[in-house]
C-alpha positions, 0 to 999 in steps of 0.5 A: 209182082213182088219179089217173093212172087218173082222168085217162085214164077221164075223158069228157065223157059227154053221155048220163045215166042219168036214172033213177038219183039221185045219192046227196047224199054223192057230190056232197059228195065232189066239191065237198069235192074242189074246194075244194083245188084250187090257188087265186091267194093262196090266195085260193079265189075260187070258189063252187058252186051247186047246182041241184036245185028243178025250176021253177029247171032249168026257167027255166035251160035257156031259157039251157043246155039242158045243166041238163036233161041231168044229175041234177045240176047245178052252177054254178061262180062266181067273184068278179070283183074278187079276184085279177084279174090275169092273169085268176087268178081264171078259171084258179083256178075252173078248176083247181077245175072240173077237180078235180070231174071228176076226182073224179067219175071216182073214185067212178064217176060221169060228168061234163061240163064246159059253157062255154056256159051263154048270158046270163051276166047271166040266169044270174047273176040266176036263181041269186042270184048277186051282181053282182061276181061272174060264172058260169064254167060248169056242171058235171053230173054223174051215172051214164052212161047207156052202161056203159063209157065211148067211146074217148079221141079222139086226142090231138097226139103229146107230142112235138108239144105240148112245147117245151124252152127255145123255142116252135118252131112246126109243128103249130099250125094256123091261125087264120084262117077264109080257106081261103087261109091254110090246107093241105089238111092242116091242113084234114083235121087240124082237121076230123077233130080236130072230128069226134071230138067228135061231137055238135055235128054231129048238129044240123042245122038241119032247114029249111036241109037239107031245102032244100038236099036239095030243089034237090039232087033237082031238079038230080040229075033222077033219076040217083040212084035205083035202083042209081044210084052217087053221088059226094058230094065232101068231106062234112065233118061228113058232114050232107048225106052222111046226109040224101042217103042217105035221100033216095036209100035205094037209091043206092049212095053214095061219098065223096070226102074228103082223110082216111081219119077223115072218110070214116070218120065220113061212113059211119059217119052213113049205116050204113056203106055208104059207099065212099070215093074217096081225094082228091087221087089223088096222096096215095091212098097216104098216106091208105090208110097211115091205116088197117089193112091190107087184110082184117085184123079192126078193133074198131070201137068200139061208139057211144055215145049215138048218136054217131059214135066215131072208133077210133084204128086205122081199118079199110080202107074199100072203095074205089071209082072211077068212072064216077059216075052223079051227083055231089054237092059241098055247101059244101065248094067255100068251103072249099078254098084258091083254088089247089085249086078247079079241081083238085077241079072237074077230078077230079070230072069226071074221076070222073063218066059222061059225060052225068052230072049234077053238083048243086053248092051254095055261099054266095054273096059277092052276098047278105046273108051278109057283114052276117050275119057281120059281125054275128057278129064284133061277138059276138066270133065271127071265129075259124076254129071261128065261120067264117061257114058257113050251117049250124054243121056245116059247120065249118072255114075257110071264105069265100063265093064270087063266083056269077060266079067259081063259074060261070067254074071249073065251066066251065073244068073242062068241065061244063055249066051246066044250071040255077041254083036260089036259096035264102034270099034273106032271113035265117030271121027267127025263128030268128035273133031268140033271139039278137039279143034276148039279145045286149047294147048296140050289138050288139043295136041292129045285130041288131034293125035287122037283122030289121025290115030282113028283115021288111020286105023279106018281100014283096018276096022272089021280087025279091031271089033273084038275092042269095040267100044259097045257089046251087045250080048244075045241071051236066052233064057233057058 
């Protein structure tokens, strides 16, 4: 296989075929191919480490559960003190990591490069590793458990990517988690550029869902049962498209969405019965010119590990339009720039039966989630892909809205406030301790505070519902 080839079948494959060993000679090859990546003076500042003895994976995924993914498993160093301008020594160990995978891809073997390998110090302690020295990150190799590899994601366009002589500015997105500095394109972009990776979002916290889908049901008063048509608005990463549906088996679910890619990934979570109802009405046009045209035969690409793969040309999804029966918008409210939240509320009235009800759930600004996240900022996370959501798959820019401003758009929209349902008026302690405790210095005091503050609030918690971190409003549309 040659090199261009190597760059094109290239994967980050995440599902291994366990069963079969890889032969020690293939693993050679790869190192032996990194050692002759390109090196600052050449001054080869890295080292690999291999792990094989079982008690060492095992202490190691308390860190990354990705060393328990892979038959084999091999962590990249590189000495701290050489080479260190320009962060030379970082892009050397780089060049070598990219080396290996594309190597690995030549002698038929699937690869994945991981970044997030957690205490760099515990790590670094657990594989002897010296104290100049720092882990960069794990590379695990292997046989793929699927025969051929997924599709290539889509990648920006070559002409959008290079610039000759001067960086001209036009299709970078924002960096900002405020939905105030972003389009509903841009938002669209960089959801369906998320969505194709496809694995984070297939990790929900279980106990925040089932909570949400509970108010849900409450405020939906049985209006999506047999046969009942419900409209989720802007699913996102389509987590609560696909726990509703199984709440409501014999519902018959649409969503609304700015993208034919994130209806597309949405259905694809809930066995593709899924309809799709273009948003805003004005660009349905546009966003139908995604895909084929209506009637033509699409290969949808098979999945793989359970995933959801995105193919580069979409098939035409069946379309439908009110009236709703009941309708659904979880999160997604926080997410739209402020000048777009009374044109969605007004839509989704348009779109819904008279007598409809309407369950709409959002982070409240009144809780404890703006210390939450100003937490989350000292840990360095204040970019838009750690926007301060309540749940990681709800990814994107992102903000927490005044309960009061909420209730003054839904009613200026024409819908009927039926009821109010509040949800974690205290942090889940147990679940945020890992991190704190791993965390390091003043963070870690912060953090540590933070939970004996939570801890003794504890009995006191049924006071403190009206600064619950989510709200779940209980409309109707009259």
């Amino acid at each position: 296989m040659d090199v261009g080839d190597a760059i094109l079948r290239r994967r980050s494959v995440r599902r291994f075929d366990r069963s079969r060993d890889v032969p020690r000679e293939l693993v050679m090859q790869v190192l032996d191919a990194a050692r002759f990546a390109p090196s600052s003076c050449n001054l080869q500042t890295w080292d690999f480490v291999l792990v094989e003895d079982a008690d060492l994976k095992r202490r190691l995924s308390e860190q990354t559960k990705s060393v328990l993914v892979a038959p084999v498993n091999v962590f990249v160093v590189y000495d701290r003190e050489l080479a260190k301008e320009g962060l030379a020594n970082v892009q050397s160990a780089s060049a070598a990591i990219m080396t290996m995978l594309l190597k690995a891809t030549s002698l038929g073997l699937a690869s994945l490069w991981v970044n997030a390998i957690g205490d760099h110090d515990r790590v670094r302690e657990l594989l002897g590793v010296p104290a100049e020295y720092d882990v960069l990150a794990l590379v695990c190799l292997g046989y793929a458990a699927d025969p051929e590899p997924p599709p290539a994601p889509e990648r920006r366009p070559l002409s959008e990517v290079t610039h000759v002589d001067r960086f001209v500015s036009g299709g970078q997105l924002p960096r900002s988690p405020d939905p105030d500095a972003w389009t509903l394109d841009q938002i669209g972009l960089y959801l369906k550029r998320k969505l194709q990776s496809g694995t984070r979002f297939n990790k929900a916290d279980p106990t925040f869902v089932s909570a949400v889908v509970g108010a849900v049901t409450t405020a939906l008063h049985g209006e999506a049962g047999d046969g009942k048509r419900v409209l989720d608005v802007l699913p996102g990463t389509g987590v609560f498209t696909e726990a509703l549906a199984k709440a409501f088996a014999s519902a018959q679910f649409s969503v609304l969405e700015s993208t034919a890619e994130n209806h597309f990934f949405a259905g694809r979570r809930c066995g593709g019965r899924v309809a799709f109802v273009p948003w805003p009405p004005a660009a349905r046009d546009a966003i139908l010119a995604r895909c084929a045209p209506r009637g033509a035969k699409v290969q949808i690409a098979r999945e793989s590990g359970g995933l959801v793969v995105m193919p580069r040309i979409l098939p035409f999804p069946d379309l439908a339009d009110g009236p709703f029966d009941a309708a659904t918008c979880l999160f997604r409210l926080e997410a739209l720039p402020s000048a777009l939240r009374p044109r969605l509320l007004a839509d989704v009235f348009a779109q819904l039966g008279v007598g409809a009800p309407f369950a709409l759930a959002f982070t409240s600004r009144r809780s404890w989630h703006a210390p939450a996240y100003a937490l989350r900022r000292r840990l360095g996370r204040d970019s838009v892909e750690y926007a301060p959501t309540p749940d990681p798959n709800l990814i994107g820019p992102y903000e927490a809205l005044s309960p009061g401003a909420v209730r003054a758009l839904v009613r200026a929209a024409g819908f009927t406030i039926r009821a109010e349902t509040a949800l974690f008026p205290l942090p889940d302690v147990e679940r945020l301790r890992p991190r704190i405790l791993a965390a390091k210095g003043a963070v870690r005091v912060l953090g540590r505070a933070f939970l004996v503050l939570a801890a003794a609030l504890r009995p006191f918690e049924a006071l403190l519902r009206p600064f619950a971190r989510i709200r779940v409003l209980h409309l109707v549309r009259p």
